[in-house]
Backbone as ProteinMPNN parsed JSONL, in Angstrom:
{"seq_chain_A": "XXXXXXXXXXXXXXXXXXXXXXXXXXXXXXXXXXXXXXXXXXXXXXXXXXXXXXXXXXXXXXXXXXXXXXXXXXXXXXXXXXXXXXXXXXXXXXXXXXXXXXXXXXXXXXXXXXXXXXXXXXXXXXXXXXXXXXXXXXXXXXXXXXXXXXXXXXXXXXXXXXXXXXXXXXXXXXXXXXXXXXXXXXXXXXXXXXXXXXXXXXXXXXXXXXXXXXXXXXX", "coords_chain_A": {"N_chain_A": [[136.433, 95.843, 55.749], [134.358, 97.304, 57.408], [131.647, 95.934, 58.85], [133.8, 95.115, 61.529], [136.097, 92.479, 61.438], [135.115, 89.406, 62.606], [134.396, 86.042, 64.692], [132.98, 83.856, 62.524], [131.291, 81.702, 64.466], [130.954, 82.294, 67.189], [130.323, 85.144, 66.57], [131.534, 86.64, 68.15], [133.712, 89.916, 68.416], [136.818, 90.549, 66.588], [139.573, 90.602, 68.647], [142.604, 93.493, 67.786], [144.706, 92.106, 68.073], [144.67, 89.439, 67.683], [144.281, 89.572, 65.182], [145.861, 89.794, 63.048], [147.775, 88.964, 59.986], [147.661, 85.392, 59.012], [149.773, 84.514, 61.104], [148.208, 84.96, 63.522], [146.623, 83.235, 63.011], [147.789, 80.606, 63.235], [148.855, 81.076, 66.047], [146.677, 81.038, 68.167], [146.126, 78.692, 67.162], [143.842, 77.934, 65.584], [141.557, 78.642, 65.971], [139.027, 80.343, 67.514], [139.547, 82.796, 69.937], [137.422, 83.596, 71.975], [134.735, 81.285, 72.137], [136.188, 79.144, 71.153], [135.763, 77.951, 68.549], [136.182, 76.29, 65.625], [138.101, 77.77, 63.547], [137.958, 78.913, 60.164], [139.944, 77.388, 57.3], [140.194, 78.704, 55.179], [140.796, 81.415, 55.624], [143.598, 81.652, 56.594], [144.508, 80.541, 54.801], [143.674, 82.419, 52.243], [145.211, 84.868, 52.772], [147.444, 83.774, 52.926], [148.228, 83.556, 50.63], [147.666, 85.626, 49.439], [149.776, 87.845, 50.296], [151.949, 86.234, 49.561], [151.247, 87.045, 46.93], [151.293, 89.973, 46.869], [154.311, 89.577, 47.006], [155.414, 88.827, 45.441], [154.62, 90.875, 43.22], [156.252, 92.753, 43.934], [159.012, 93.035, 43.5], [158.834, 92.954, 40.534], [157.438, 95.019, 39.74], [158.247, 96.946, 40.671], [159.436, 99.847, 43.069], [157.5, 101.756, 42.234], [155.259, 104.3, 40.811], [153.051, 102.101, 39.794], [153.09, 100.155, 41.497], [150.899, 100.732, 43.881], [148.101, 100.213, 42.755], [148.433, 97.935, 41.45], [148.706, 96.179, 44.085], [146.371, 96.779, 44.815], [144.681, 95.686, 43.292], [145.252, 93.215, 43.112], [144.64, 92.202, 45.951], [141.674, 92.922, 45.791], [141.233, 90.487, 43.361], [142.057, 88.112, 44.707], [140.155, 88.161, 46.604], [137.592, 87.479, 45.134], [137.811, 86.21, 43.618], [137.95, 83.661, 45.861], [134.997, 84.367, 46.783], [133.813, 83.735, 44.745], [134.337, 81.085, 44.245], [133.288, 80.003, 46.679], [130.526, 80.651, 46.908], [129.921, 81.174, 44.318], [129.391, 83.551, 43.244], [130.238, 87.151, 42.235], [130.52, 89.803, 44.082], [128.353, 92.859, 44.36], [129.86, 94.717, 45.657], [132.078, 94.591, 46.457], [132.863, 94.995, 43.354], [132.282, 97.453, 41.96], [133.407, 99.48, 44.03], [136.127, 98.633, 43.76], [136.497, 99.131, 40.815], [136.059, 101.659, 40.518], [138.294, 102.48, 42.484], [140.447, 101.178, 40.797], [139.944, 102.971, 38.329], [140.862, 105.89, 39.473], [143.326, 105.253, 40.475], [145.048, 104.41, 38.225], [144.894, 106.751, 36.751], [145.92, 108.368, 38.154], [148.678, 107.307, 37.841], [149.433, 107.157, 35.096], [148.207, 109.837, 34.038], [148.233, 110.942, 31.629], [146.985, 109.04, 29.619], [144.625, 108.506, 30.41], [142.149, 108.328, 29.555], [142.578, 105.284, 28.378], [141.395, 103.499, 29.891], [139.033, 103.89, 30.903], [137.746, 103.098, 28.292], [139.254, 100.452, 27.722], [137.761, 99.243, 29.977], [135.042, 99.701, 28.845], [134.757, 98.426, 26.512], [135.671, 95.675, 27.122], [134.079, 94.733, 28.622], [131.746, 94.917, 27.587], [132.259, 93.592, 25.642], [132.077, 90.839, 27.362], [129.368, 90.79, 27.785], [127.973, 90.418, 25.481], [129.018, 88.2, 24.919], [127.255, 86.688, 27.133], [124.697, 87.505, 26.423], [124.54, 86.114, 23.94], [125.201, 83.338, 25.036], [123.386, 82.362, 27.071], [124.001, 81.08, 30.205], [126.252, 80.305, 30.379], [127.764, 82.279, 31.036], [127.316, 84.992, 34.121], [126.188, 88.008, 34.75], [127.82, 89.115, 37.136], [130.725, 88.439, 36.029], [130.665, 90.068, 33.978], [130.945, 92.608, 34.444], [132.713, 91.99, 36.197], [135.243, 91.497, 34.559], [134.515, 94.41, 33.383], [135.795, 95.775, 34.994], [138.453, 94.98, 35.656], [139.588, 96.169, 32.96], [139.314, 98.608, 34.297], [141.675, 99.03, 35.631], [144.044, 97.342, 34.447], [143.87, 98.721, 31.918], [144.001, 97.816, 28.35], [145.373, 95.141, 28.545], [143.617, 93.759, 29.741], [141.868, 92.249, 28.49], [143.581, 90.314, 27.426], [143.639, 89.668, 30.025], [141.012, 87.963, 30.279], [141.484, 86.501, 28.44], [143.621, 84.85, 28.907], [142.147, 83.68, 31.527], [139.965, 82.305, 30.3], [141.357, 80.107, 28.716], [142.567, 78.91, 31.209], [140.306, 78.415, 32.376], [139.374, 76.38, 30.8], [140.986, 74.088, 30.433], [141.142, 73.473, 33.111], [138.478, 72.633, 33.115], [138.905, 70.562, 31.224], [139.961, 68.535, 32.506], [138.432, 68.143, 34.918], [136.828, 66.629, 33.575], [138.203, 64.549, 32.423], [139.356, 63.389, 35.238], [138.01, 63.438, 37.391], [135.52, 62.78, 36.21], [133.002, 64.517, 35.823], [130.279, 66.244, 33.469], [130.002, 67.83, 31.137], [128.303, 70.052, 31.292], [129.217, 71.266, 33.859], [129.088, 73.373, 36.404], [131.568, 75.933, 36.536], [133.299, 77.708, 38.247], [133.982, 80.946, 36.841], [134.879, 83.41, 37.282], [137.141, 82.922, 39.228], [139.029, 81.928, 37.285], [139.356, 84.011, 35.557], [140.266, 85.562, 37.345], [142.722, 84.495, 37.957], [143.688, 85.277, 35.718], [144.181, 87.718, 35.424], [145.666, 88.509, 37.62], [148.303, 87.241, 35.797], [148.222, 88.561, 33.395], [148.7, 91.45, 34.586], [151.257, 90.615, 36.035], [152.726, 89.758, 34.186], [151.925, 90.755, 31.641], [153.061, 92.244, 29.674], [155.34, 90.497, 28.946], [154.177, 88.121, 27.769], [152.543, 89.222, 25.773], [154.623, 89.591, 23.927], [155.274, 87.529, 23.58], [153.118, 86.153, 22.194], [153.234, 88.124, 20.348], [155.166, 87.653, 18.824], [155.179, 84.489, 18.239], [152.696, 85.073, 16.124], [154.031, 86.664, 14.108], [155.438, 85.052, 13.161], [154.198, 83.284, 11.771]], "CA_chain_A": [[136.871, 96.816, 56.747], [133.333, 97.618, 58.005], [131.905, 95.576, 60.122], [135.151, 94.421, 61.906], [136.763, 91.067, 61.747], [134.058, 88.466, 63.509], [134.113, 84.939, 64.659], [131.861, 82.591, 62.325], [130.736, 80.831, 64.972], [130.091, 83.168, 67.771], [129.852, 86.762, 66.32], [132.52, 87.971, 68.843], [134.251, 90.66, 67.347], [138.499, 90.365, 66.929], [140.766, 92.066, 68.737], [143.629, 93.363, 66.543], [146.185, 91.314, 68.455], [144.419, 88.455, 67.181], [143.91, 89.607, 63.58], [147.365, 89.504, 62.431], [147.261, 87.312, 58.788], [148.104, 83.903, 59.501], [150.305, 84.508, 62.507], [147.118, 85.173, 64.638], [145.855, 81.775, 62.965], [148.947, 79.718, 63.912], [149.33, 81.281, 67.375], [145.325, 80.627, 68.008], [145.177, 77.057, 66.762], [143.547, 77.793, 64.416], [140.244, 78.5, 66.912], [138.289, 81.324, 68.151], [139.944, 82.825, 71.474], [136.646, 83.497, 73.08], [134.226, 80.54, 71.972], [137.254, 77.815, 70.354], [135.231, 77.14, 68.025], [137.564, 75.972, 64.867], [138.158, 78.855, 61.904], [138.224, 77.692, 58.548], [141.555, 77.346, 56.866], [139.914, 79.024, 53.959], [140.896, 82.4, 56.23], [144.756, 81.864, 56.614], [145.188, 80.6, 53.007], [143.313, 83.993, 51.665], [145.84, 85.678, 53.528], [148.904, 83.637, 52.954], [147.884, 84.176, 49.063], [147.876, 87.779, 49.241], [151.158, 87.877, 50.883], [152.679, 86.04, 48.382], [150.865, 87.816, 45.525], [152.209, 91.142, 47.051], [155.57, 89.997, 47.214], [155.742, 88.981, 43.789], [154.518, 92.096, 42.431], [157.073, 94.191, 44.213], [160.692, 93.158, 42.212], [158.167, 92.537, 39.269], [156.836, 96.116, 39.279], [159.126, 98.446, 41.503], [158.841, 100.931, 44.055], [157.285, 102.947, 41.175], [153.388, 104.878, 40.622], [152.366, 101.604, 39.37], [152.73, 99.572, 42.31], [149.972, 101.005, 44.648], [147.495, 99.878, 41.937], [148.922, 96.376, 41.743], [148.585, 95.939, 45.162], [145.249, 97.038, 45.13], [144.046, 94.895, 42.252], [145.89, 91.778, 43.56], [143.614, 91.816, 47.026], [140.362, 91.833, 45.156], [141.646, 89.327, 42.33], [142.01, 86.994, 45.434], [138.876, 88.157, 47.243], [136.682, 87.965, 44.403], [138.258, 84.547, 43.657], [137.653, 82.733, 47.312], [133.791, 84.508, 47.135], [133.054, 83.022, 43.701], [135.08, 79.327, 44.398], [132.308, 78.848, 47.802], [129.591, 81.093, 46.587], [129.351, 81.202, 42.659], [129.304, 85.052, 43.287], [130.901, 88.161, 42.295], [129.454, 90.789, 44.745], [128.706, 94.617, 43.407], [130.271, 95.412, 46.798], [133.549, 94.324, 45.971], [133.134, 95.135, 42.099], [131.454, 98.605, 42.335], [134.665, 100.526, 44.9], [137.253, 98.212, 43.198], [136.333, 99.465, 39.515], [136.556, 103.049, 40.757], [139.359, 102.559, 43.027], [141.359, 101.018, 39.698], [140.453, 104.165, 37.611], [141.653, 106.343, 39.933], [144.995, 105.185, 40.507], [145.552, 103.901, 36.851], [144.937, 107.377, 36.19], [147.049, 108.845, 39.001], [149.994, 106.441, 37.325], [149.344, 107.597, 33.628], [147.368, 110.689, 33.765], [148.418, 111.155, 29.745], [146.708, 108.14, 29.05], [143.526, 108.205, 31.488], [141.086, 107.871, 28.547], [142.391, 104.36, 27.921], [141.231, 102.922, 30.877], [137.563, 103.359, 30.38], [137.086, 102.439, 27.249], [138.901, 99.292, 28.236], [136.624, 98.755, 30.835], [133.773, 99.605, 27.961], [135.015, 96.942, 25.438], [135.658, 94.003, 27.684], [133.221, 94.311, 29.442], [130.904, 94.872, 26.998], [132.7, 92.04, 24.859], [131.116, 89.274, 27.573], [128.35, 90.786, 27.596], [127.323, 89.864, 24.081], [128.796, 86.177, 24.835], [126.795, 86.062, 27.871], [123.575, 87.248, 25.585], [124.56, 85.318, 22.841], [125.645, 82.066, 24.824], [122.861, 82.394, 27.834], [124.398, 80.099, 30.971], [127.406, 79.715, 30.425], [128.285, 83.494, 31.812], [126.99, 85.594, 34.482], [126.626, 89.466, 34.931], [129.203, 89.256, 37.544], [131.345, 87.978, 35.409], [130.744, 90.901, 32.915], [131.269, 93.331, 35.429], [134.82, 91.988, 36.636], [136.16, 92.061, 32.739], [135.063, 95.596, 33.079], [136.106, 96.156, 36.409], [139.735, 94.522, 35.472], [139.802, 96.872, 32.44], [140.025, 100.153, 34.938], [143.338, 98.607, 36.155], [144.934, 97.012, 33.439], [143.848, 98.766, 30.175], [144.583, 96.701, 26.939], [146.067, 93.854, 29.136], [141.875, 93.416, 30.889], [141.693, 91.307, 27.306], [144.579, 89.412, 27.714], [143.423, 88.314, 31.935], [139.676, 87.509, 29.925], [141.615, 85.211, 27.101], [144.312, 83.261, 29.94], [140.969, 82.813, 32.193], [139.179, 81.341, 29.377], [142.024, 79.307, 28.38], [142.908, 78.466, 32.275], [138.847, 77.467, 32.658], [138.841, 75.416, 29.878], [142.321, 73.361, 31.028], [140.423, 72.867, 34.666], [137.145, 71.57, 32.776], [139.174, 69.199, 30.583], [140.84, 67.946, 33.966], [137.868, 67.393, 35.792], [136.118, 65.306, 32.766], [138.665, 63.246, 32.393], [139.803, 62.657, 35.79], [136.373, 63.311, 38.423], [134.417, 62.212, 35.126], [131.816, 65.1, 35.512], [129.762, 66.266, 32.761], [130.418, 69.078, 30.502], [127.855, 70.968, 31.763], [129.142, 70.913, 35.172], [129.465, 74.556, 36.46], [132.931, 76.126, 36.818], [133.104, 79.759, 38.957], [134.951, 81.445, 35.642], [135.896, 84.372, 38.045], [138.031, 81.971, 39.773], [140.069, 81.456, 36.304], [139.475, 85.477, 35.228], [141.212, 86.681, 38.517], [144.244, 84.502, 38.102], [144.315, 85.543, 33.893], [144.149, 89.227, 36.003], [147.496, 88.241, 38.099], [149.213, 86.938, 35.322], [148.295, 89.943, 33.175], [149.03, 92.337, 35.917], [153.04, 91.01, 36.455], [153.781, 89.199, 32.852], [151.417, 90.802, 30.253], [153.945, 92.565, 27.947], [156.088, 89.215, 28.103], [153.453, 87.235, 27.039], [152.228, 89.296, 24.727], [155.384, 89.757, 23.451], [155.45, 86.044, 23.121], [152.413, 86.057, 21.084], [153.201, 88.56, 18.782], [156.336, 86.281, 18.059], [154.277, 83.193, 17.153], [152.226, 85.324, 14.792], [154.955, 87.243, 13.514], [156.659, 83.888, 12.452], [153.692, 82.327, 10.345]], "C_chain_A": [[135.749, 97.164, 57.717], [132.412, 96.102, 57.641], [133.173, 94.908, 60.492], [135.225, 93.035, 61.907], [135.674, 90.633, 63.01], [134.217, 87.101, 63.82], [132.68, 84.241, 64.037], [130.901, 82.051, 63.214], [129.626, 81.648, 66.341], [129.784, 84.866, 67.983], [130.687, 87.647, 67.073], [133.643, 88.788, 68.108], [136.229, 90.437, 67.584], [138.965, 90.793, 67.537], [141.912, 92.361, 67.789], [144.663, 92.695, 67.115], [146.045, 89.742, 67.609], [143.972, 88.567, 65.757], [144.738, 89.922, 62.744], [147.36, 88.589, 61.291], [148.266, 86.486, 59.422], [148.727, 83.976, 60.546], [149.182, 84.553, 63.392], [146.965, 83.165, 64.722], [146.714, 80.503, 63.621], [148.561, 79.967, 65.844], [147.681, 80.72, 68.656], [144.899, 79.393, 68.255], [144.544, 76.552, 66.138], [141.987, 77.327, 64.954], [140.039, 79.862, 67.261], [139.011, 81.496, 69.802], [138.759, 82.582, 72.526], [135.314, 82.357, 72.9], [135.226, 79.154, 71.483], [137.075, 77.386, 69.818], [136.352, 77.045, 66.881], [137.385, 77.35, 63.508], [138.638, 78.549, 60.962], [139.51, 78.064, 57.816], [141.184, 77.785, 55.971], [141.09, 80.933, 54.231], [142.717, 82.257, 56.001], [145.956, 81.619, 55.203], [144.724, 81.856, 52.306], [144.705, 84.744, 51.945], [147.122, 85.642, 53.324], [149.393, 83.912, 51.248], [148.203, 85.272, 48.493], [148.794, 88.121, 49.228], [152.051, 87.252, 50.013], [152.794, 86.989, 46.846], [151.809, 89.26, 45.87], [153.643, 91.006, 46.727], [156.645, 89.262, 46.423], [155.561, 90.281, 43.023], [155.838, 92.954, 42.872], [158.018, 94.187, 43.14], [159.811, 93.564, 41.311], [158.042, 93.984, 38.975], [157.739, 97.528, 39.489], [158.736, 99.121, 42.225], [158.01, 102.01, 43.234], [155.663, 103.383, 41.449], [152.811, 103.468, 40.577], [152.152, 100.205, 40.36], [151.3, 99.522, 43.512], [148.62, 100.436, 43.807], [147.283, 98.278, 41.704], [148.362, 95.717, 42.712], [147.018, 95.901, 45.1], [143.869, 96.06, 44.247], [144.073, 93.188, 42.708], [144.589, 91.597, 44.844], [142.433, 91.894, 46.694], [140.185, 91.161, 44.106], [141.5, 88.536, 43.753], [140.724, 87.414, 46.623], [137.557, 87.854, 46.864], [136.658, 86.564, 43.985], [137.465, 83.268, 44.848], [136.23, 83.253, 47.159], [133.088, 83.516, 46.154], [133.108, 81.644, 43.742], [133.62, 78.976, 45.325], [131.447, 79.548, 47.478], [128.703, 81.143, 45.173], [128.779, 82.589, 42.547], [129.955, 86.233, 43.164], [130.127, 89.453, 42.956], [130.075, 92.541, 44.193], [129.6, 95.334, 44.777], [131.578, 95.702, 47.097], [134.001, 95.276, 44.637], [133.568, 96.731, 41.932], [133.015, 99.609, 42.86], [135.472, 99.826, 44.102], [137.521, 98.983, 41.559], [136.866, 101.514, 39.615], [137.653, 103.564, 41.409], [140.505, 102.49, 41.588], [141.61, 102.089, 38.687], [140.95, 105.071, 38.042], [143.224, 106.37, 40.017], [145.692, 104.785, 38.724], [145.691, 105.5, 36.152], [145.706, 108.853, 36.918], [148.626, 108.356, 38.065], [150.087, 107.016, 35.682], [148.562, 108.409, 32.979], [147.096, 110.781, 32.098], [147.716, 110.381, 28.663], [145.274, 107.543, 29.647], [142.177, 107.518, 30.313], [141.233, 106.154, 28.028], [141.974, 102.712, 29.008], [139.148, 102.506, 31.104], [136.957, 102.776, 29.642], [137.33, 100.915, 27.113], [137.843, 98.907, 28.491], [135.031, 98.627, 29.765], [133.667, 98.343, 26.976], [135.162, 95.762, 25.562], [134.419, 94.22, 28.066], [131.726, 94.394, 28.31], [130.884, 93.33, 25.679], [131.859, 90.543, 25.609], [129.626, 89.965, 28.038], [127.739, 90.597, 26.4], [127.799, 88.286, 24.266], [127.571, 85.786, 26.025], [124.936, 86.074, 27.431], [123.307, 86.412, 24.847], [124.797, 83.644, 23.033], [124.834, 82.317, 26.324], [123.314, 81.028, 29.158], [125.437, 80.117, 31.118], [128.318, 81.044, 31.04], [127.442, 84.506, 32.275], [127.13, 87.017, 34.388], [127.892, 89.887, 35.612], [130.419, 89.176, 36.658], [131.909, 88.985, 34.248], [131.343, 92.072, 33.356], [132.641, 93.107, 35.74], [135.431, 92.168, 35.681], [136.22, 93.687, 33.193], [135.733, 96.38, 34.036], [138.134, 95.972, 36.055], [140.234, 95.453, 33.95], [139.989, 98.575, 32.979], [141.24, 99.443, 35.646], [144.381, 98.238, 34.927], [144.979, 97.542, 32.103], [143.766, 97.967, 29.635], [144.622, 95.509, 27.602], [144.155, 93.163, 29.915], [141.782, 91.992, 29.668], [142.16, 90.414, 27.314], [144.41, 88.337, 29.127], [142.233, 87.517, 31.614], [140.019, 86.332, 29.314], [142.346, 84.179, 27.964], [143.342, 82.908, 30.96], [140.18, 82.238, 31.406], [139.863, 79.736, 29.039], [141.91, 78.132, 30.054], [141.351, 78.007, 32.675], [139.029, 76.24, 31.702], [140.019, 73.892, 29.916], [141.709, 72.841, 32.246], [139.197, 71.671, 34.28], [137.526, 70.33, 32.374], [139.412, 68.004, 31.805], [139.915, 67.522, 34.407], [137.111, 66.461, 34.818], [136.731, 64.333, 33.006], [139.165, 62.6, 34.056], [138.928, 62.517, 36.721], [135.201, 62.75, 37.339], [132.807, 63.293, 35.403], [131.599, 65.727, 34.123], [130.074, 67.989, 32.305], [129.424, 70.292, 30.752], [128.264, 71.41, 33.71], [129.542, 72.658, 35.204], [130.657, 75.273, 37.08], [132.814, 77.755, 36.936], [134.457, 80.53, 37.63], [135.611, 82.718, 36.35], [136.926, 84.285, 38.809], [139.568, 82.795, 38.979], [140.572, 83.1, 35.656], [140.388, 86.205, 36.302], [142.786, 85.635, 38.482], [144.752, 84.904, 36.654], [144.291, 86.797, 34.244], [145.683, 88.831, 36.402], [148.285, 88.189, 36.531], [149.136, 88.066, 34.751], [148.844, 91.299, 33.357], [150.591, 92.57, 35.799], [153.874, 90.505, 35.102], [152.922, 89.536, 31.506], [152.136, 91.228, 28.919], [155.145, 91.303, 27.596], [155.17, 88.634, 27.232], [152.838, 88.109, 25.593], [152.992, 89.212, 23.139], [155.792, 88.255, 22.689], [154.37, 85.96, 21.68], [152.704, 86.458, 20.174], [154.439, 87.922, 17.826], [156.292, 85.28, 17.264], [153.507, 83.925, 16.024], [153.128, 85.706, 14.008], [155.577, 85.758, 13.037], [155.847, 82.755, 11.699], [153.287, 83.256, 9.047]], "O_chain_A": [[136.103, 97.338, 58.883], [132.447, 95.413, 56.622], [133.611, 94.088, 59.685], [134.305, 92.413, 62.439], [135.45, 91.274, 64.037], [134.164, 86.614, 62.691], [131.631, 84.078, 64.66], [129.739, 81.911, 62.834], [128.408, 81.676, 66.513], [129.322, 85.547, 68.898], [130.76, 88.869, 66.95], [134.381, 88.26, 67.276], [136.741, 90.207, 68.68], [139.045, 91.967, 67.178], [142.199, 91.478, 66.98], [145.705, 92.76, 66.463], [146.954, 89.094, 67.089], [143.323, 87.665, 65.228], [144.386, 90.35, 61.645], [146.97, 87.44, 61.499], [149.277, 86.731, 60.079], [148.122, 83.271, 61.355], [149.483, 83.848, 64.355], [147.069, 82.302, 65.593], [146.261, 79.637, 64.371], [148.114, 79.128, 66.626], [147.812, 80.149, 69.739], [144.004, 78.934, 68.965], [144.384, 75.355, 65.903], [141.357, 76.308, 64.671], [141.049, 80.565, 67.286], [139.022, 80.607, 70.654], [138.797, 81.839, 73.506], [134.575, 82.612, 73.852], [134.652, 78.068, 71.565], [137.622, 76.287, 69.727], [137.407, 77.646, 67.088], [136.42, 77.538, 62.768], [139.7, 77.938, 60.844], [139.955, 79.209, 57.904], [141.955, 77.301, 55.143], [141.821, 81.456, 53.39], [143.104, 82.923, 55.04], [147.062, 81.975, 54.796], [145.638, 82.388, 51.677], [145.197, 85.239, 50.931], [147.919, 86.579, 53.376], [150.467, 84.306, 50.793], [148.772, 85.694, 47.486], [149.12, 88.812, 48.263], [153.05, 87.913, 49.729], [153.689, 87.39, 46.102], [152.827, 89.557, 45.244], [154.272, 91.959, 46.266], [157.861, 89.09, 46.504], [156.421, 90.651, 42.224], [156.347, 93.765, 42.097], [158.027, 94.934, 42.162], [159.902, 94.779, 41.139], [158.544, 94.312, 37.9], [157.877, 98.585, 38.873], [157.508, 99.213, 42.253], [157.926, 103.145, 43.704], [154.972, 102.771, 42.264], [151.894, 103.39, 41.395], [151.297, 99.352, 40.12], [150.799, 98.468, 43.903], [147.84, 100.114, 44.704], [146.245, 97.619, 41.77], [147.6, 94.776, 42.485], [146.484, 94.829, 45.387], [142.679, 95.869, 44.497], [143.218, 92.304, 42.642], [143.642, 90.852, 44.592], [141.747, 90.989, 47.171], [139.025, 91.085, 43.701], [140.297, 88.294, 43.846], [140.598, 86.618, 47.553], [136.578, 87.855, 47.611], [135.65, 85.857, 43.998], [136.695, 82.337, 44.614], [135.64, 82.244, 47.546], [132.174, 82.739, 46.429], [132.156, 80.959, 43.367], [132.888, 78.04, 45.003], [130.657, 78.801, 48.055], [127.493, 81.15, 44.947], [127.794, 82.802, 41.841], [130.421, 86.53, 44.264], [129.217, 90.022, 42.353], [131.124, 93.11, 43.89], [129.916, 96.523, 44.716], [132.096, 96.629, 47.719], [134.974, 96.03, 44.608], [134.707, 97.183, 41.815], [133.582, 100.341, 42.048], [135.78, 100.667, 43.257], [138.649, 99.335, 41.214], [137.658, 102.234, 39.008], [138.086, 104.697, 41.201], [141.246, 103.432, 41.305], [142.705, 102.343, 38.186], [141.747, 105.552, 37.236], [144.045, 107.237, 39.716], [146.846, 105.021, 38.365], [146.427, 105.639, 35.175], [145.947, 109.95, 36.415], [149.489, 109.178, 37.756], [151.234, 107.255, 35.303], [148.145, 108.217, 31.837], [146.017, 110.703, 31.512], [147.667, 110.618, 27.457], [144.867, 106.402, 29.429], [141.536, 106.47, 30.396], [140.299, 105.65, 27.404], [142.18, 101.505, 28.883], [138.427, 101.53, 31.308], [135.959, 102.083, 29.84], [136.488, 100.117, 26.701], [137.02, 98.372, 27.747], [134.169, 97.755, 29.879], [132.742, 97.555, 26.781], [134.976, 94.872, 24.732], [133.621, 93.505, 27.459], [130.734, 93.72, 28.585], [130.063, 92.562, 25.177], [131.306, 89.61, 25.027], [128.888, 89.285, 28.751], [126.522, 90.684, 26.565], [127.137, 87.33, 23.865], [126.974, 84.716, 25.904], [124.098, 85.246, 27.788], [122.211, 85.853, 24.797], [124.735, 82.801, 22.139], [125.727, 82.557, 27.136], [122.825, 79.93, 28.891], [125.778, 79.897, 32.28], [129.454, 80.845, 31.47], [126.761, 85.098, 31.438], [128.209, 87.396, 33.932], [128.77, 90.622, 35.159], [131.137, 90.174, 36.726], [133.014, 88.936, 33.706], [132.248, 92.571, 32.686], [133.558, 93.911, 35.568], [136.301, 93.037, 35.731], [137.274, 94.297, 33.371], [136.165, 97.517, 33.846], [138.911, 96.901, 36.275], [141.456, 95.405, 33.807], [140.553, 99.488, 32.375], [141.305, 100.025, 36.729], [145.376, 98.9, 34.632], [145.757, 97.144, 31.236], [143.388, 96.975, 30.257], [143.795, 94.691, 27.2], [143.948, 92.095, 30.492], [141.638, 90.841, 30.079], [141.467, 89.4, 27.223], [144.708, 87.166, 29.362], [142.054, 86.498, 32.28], [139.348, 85.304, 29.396], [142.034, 82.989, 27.965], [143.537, 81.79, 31.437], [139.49, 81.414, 32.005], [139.3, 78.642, 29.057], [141.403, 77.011, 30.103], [141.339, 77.042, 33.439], [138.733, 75.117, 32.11], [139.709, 72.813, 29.411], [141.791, 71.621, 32.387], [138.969, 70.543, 34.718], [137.018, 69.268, 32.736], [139.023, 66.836, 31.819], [140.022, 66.304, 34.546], [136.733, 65.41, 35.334], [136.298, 63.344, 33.598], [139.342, 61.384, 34.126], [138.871, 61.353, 37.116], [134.106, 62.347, 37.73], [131.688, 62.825, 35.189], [132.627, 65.823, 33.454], [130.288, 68.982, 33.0], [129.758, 71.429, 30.419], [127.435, 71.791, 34.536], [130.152, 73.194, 34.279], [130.707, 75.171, 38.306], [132.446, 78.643, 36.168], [135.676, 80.482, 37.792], [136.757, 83.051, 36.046], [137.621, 85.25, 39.125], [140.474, 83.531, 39.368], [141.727, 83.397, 35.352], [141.073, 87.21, 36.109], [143.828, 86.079, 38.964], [145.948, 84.895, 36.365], [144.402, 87.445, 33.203], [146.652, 88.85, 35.642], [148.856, 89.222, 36.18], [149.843, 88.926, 35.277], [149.314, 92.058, 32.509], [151.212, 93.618, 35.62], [155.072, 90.665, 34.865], [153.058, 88.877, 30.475], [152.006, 90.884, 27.744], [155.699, 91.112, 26.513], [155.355, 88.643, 26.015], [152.743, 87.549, 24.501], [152.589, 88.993, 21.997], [156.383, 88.006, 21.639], [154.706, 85.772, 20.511], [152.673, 85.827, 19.117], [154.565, 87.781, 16.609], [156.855, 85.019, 16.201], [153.638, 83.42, 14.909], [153.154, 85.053, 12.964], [156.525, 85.937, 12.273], [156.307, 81.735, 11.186], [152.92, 82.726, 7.999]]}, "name": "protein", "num_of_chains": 1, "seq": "XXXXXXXXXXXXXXXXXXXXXXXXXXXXXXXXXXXXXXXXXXXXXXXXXXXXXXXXXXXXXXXXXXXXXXXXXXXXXXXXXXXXXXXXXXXXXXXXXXXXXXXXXXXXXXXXXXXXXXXXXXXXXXXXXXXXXXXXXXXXXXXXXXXXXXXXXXXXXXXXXXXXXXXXXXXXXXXXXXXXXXXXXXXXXXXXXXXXXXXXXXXXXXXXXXXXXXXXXXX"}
């Protein structure tokens, strides 16, 4: 929001006619009005992402308290995503307002239940922080930080977006061994795989869990 919408190339600032998601980019060319230089398609897929994500959550959730929250979780799940994919970064800048934004409203939506939102946030997040002590490399601080960051939004369910991004990393790694043939150390942005095990969480965690407790319940 601060500093305004900029051209890459030559720093001129947007106007809002031209900062419309993806419609600007279409109408544009998918270029800078006042230099032409080209704007990266990374920009209108962010955007067209979001827009989807939103408009899945709505049926999914309802006009209810617990939408505004959703919403709010969903745009830095996919901001936090696209920084880490070309950067290998989760920034405190993002993390930091998002973490406090999530307890807020989580605790606007379920005042009765506000206490279970921190301690989330205390137990995941403190959970990869002992793998990332105990297994040095293989997980960043960021990384520790978004668990706990995704535990002031989701409660209970922060566990559940940590275990389908583990799973959903470890499905990508197999993929690229066998089919790019890189090496098992090859490094994979896990906040990527953590912000879509956040989505799913987010609009299908009591199915799935519900699934799980099915399979255990039936050995």
């Amino acid at each position: 929001m601060w500093p305004g919408s900029r051209c890459p190339a030559c720093g001129a600032g947007i106007r809002a006619a031209d900062n419309v998601p993806v419609l600007s980019y279409v109408l544009l060319g998918g270029r800078c009005r006042n230099c032409k230089a080209r704007i990266p398609a990374r920009y209108p897929i962010v955007e067209a992402l979001t827009g989807a994500l939103f408009a899945a959550a709505a049926p999914e959730l309802g006009p209810g308290v617990d939408l505004p929250g959703a919403l709010v979780l969903i745009a830095v799940l996919v901001a936090l995503a696209a920084v880490d994919l070309e950067h290998r970064l989760l920034p405190n800048a993002v993390l930091a307002p998002a973490a406090a934004a999530g307890f807020a409203l989580s605790v606007l939506a379920n005042p009765g239940a506000w206490w279970v939102y921190p301690v989330s946030a205390v137990a995941v997040g403190g959970g990869l922080f002992a793998l990332a002590v105990l297994y040095p490399g293989g997980m960043g601080m960021g990384d520790v930080k978004m668990g706990a960051m995704l535990g002031t939004f989701l409660g209970p369910y922060a566990a559940l977006a940590v275990f389908l991004g583990a799973l959903l990393g470890a499905v990508a790694g197999g993929l690229l061994m066998a089919v790019w043939k890189v090496g098992r150390r090859y490094p994979l942005p896990f906040g990527v795989f953590m912000a879509a095990g956040g989505v799913l969480a987010l609009l299908y965690g009591s199915e799935l869990w519900g699934i799980y407790s099915g399979l255990i319940g039936g050995f």
